[in-house]
Residue, then its C-alpha position, 0 to 999 in steps of 0.5 A: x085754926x078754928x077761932x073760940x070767937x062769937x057771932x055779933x049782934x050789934x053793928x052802929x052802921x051797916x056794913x061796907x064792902x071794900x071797893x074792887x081793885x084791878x088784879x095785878x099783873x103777874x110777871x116773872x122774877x128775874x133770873x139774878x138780881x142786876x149786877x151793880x155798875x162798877x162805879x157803884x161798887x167802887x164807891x161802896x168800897x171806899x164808903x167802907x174803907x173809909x169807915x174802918x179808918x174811923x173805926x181807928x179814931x172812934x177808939x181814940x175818944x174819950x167819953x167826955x169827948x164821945x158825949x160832947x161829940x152827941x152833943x153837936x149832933x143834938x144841935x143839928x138835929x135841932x136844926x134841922x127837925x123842921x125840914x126833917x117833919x115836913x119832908x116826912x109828911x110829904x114822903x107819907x102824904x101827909x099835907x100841911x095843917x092836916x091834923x096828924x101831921x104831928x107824928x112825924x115831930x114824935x116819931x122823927x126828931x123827938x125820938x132822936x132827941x130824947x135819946x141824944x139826951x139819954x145817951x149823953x148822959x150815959x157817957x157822962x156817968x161812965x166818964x166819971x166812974x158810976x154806973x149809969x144805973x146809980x140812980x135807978x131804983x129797982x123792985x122785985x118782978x115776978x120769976x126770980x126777975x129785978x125790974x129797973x125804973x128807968x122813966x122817968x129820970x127826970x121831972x121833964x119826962x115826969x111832966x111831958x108824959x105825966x103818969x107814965x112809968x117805963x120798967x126794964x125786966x132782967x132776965x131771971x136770976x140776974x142781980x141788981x149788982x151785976x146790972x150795976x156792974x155791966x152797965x155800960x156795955x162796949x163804953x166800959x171798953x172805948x178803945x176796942x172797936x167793934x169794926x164796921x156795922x152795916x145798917x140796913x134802915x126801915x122804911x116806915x118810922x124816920x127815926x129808926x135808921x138814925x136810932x140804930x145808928x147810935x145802937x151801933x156806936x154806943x152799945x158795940x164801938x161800931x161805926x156805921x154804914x147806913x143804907x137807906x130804905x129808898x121809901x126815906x130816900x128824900x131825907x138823905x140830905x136832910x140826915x147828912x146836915x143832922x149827922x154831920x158831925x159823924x159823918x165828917x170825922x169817917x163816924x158814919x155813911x150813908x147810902x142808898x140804893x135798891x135790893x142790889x146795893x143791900x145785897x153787896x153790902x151784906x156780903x162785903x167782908x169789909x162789913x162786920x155786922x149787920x143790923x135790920x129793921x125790916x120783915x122776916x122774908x127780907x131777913x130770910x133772904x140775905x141769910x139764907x138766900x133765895x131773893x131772887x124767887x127762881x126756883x133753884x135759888x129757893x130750893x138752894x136757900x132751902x137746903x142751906x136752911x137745912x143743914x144749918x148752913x147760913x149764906x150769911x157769915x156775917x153776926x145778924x141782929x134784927x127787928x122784924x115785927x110781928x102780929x101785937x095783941x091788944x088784951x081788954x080786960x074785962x070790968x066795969x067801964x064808964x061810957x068815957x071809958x070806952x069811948x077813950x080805949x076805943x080811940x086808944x085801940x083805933x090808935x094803935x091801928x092808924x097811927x102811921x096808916x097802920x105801917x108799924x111794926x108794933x101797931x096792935x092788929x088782934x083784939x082778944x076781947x071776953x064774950x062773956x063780958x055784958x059790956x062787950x057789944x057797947x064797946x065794940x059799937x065805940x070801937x067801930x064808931x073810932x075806927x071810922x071817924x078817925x082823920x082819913x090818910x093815906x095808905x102809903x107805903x109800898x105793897x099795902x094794897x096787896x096787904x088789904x086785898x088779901x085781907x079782903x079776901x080772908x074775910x069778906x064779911x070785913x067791915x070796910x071803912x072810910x072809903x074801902x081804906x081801913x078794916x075792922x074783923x069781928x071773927x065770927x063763931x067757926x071762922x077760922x082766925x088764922x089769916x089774922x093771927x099770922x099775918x102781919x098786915x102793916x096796913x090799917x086791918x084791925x081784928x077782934x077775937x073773942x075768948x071766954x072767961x072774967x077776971x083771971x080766967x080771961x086773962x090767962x086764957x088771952x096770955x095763953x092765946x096770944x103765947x101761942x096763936x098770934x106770930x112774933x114777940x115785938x109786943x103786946x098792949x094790955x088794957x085794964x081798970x084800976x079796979x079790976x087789976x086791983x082784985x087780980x092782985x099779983x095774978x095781974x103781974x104774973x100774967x104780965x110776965x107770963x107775956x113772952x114779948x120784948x114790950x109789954x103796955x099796960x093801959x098804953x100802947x106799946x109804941x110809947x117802950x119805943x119812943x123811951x130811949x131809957x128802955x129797950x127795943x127788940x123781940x123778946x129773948x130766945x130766938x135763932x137764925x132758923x126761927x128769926x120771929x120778930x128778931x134778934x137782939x135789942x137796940x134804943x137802950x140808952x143806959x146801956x144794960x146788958x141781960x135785958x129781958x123785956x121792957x114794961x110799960x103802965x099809963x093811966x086808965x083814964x086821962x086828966x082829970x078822970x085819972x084822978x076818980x081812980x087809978x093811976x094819976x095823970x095831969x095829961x088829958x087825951x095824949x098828942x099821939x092819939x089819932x083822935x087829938x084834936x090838937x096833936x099836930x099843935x102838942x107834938x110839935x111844942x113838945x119836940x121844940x121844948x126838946x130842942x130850945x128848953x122855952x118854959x114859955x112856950x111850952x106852957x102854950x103847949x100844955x094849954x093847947x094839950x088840954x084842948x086836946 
């Protein structure tokens, strides 16, 4: 796929090439996966027969007593969030006092908390007769659509996140009655149980397992057998104090093992459904077959494919990832502008070494805007001084050979660990564009055209060129979108994502329990994409379509020149906060103990940041 990009000419360091790596060696898959000892299923098997007897007793709560129930479950989780981010540290090497050490208080514990917190209101809310959407006002979306305000709900999110707002789209043609009506989803009905789901957990993010978990309970009356992704294996103690409450009343288990348990559990007819955070090949597998890579079973998984037979009898939902777009929109920028989207884009790339499943991996930047080369100098400049870390997770040296091999004219940075790709005039983009590396490779495709040409022209691509439909990250100055007026918005929804960022990273509709989660609508069995179905969605809201997310261009006090204001300066989660570690933790043990005097602390140290 030949790629409508221009040839640079200007690079602020000279190239470097990645370090070779020794050629792994090839060995043979084996026949059929090892069958499990029989002590091993036979504690599986009471595992779920011991959930489907709590299956029983979830239906016998009530609201009030499901929502004290999270209630209990919060205080653990707050006791446990120290342990919970330093064994998440140690698990991504990560040492103690390195700068980045405060992800994990963001993307572990917060998460669980704020989410705790939504959910608990939800119930409360339900078990007094009102819509959890009662409160939330709504405003006209383009395409016949009802957006729903659903951050922030209260000061504390207005404060924390300051000018930062979170939209849920309905899909077209539902009303905001209607919306009203279902909102609630298997907690209008408590006592019909939704059986026993099967969690197959991601290996990458620490809060996703426990996230779903909620998902299962809350939106489907489901109890839930979590297997854990063996990279989380040494959190498993740490998640039975944090959990205790629903594991102990048959809520809740949780394993582990390799491929062999997850491949029993998917065919356990004790299981009623599955959900997985993970990639599309592992999806394939356990619905069509073929995990062991012999020649028959492939030929077999592809047969089933086929003829629309699926191994899997069980209902699926998944979140499998994708390639996400970051679209810069062109316009006037201040060298303080560039310098911070620069660090925004360098960001959505590192954070987490780049293992997420959302991190932004193609630019698609105007050649014909004058200030492209001045901001890819800053991009290059952020990528190769942000802190190093390592690359962590399993099989993301074979991700980064096989980038290398794609495009060897890559500029290697800090020490051969981390990527960017200016796709030049006739280099094919295709590698970039349907791989998802899961690894810190970041590449930049140039497209022609200003204004709304450009941004159509870069909806269009990202549509049509760049594989799944988790998310897409969109950057513009408030002068520019202000001109585009409601050619901006509708090219908002022409984006066939599930999240969609404007001036912030797609991660933030993520980390908002108040939004959902999930590939956007439309795909099947056969065409899995980046998933099916939603989870997170903590007001429960059935007919979503897609979460929109807007932040400020600038930060504080820029954001007061123009544009969205914001009392936030450089946000705790960018890669380049001088203080982030420091910020993140404070705003997670605000969420835990509610100290307004420590949290002013905090916010001093977030304007160091």
């Amino acid at each position: 796929m030949p790629s409508a990009a221009t040839p640079a000419t200007a690079r602020p360091a000279a190239k470097a090439k990645r370090p070779s790596r020794p050629a792994a060696k090839s060995t043979a898959p084996p026949a059929s996966p090892p069958a499990l000892s029989a002590d091993v299923r036979t504690r599986l098997d009471s595992d779920i027969a011991a959930l489907r007897t709590g299956a029983k007793g979830w239906t016998h709560l009530t609201l009030d007593q499901r929502a004290r129930l999270l209630e209990r479950v919060r205080e653990e989780v707050g006791r446990a969030a120290p342990e919970w981010t330093t064994v998440a540290n140690t698990i991504k090497g990560i040492e103690p006092g390195h700068p980045l050490a405060g992800e994990e208080w963001l993307a572990g514990p917060y998460a669980l908390l704020t989410a705790l917190d939504a959910y608990i209101g939800t119930l409360r809310a339900l078990a007094g007769g009102r819509s959890p959407l009662a409160d939330v006002k709504a405003s006209p979306a383009p395409g016949d659509r009802i957006a729903l305000h659903t951050f922030p709900t209260n000061a504390v999110d207005g404060l924390l996140l300051s000018g930062y707002t979170g939209e849920l789209w309905l899909r077209p043609g539902v009303t905001l009655d209607e919306a009203r009506a279902d909102a609630g989803l298997a907690q209008l009905a408590p006592t019909v149980s939704g059986g026993v789901g099967l969690v197959l957990g991601a290996g990458n993010v620490t809060s996703i397992p426990v996230l779903d978990v909620l998902y299962e309970l809350l939106a489907h009356n489901r109890v839930a057998l979590l297997k854990l992704n063996p990279t989380m294996d040494p959190l498993l103690p740490v998640f039975e104090r944090a959990l205790a409450p629903l594991i102990e009343p048959g809520f809740l288990k949780i394993v582990t093992g390799g491929g062999d348990v997850g491949s029993y559990l998917t065919g356990h007819d004790g299981i009623d459904h599955v959900h997985i955070t993970g990639s599309e090949a592992t999806f394939d597998a356990i619905v069509w077959g073929g995990s062991t890579g012999s020649p028959q079973a492939k030929a077999a998984a592809t047969r089933r494919r086929r003829e629309g037979r699926p191994l899997l009898r069980t209902p699926i939902t998944a979140e499998l990832g994708g390639v996400s777009p970051i679209i810069v929109v062109p316009g006037r920028w201040t060298d303080a502008d560039l310098r911070f989207h620069a660090e925004h884009i360098a960001t959505m790339r590192l954070h987490n070494s780049g293992h997420n499943c959302i991190a932004g991996q193609v630019v698609l930047l105007s050649r014909d805007w004058p200030q492209r080369e001045a901001f890819l100098a800053a991009l290059h400049e952020a990528f190769a001084t942000a802190p190093g870390r390592p690359v962590w997770y399993p099989g993301s040296d074979k991700k980064l050979a096989t980038a290398s091999e794609a495009y060897p004219e890559a500029d290697w940075l800090a020490g051969g660990t981390r990527a960017v790709v200016t796709v030049q005039d006739g280099t094919d983009a295709a590698a970039l564009e349907t791989t998802e590396y899961f690894a810190p490779v970041l590449g930049v495709v140039t497209l022609p055209g200003l204004g709304q040409e450009f941004l159509d022209t870069a909806v269009q691509h990202a549509n049509t060129r760049l594989v799944g439909t988790l998310g897409a990250n969109v950057l513009v100055d408030p002068v520019t979108q202000r001109a585009l007026g409601d050619g901006f918005e509708r090219a908002i929804a022409d984006l066939r994502y599930g999240a969609i960022a404007i001036n912030a990273w797609t991660a933030f509709a993520f980390l908002t329990p108040t939004l959902t989660w999930g590939a956007y609508p439309g795909n099947t069995l056969d065409a899995v994409g980046s998933g099916m179905g939603v989870v997170h969605n903590a007001l429960l809201v059935d007919a979503t379509e897609r979460s929109v997310v807007r932040g400020p261009f600038r930060p504080f006090p820029r954001s007061f020149t123009g544009g969205r204001r914001s009392v936030l300066p450089k946000p705790p989660w960018f890669v380049t906060a001088r203080t982030g570690a420091q910020v993140s933790e404070g705003f997670t043990r605000f969420r835990i103990d509610g100290n307004v005097a420590k949290l002013v602390g905090t916010l001093v140290a977030a304007f160091r940041a």
